[in-house]
Wavefront OBJ file of the C-alpha trace (Angstrom):
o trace
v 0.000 0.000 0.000
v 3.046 2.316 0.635
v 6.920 2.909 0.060
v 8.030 4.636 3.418
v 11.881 5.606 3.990
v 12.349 5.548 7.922
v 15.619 7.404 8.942
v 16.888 10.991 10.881
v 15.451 14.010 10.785
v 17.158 15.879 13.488
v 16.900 14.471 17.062
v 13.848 12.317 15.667
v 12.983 9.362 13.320
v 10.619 10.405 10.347
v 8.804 7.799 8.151
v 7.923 9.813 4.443
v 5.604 8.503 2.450
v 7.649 7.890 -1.703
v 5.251 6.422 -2.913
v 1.160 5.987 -2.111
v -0.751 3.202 -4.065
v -4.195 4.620 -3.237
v -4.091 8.796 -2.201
v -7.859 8.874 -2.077
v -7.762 8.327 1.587
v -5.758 10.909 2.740
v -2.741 9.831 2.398
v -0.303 12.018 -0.056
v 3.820 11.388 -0.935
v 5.789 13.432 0.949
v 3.231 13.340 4.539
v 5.700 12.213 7.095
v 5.723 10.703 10.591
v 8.273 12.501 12.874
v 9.118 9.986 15.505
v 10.593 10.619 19.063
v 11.666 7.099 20.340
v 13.863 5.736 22.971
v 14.751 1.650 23.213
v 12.738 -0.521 25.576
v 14.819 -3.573 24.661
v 17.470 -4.612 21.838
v 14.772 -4.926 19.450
v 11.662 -1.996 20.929
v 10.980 1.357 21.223
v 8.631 4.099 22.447
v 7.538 7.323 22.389
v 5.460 9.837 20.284
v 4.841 10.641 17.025
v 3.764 13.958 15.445
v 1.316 13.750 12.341
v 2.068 17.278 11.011
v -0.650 17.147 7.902
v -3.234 16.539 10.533
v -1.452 18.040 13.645
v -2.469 15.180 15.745
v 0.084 13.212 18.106
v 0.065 9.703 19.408
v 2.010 7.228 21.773
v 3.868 5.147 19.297
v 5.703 1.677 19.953
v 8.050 -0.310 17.681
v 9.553 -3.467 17.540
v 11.743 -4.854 14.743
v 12.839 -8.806 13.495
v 14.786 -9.970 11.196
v 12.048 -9.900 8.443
v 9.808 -6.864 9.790
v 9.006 -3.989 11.602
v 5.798 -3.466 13.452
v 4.658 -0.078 14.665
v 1.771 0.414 16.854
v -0.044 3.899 17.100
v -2.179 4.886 19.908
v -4.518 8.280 20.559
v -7.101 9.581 23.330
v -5.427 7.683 26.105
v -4.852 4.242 24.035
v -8.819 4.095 23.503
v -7.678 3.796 19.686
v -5.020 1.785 18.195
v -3.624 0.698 14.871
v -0.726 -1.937 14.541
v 0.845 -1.984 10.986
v 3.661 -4.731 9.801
v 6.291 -3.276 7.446
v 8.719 -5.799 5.562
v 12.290 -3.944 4.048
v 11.755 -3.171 0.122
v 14.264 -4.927 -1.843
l 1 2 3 4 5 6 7 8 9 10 11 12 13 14 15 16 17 18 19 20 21 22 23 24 25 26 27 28 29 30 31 32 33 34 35 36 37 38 39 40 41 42 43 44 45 46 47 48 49 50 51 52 53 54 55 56 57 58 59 60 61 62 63 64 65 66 67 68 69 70 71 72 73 74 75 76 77 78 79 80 81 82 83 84 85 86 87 88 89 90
């Protein structure tokens, strides 16, 4: 559904959108995701993350495998979450 490159931006992490296969929802290359994490374990993370195309923040967690990366977002005091599975592009 998406190409996302995940790497610096600053003191943070940002995920940017390259490539979108369906914008009608919103979704636009070139959003991005800026990320403030700090490690839980070898292989976790948390912290926040800053949506600034719709100015909204959440409580983010992360946790990476050989083969993936899973993110889970949270908002309004974890009442809503998302998890989403990315796999490396080759």
């Amino acid at each position: 559904n998406a190409l996302v490159r995940i790497a610096p931006c600053g003191d943070n992490i940002c995920a940017t959108n390259l490539w979108i296969r369906d914008p009608s929802k919103g979704e636009a290359v070139g959003d991005r995701l800026v990320m403030s994490l700090e490690p839980q374990s070898a292989s976790s993370f948390a912290g926040t993350a800053y949506d600034p195309k719709r100015k909204l923040r959440y409580s983010i967690a992360v946790s990476a495998s050989a083969k993936s990366l899973t993110t889970r977002g949270c908002f309004l005091g974890k009442m809503f979450c998302k998890d989403v599975t990315w796999t490396a592009a080759r």
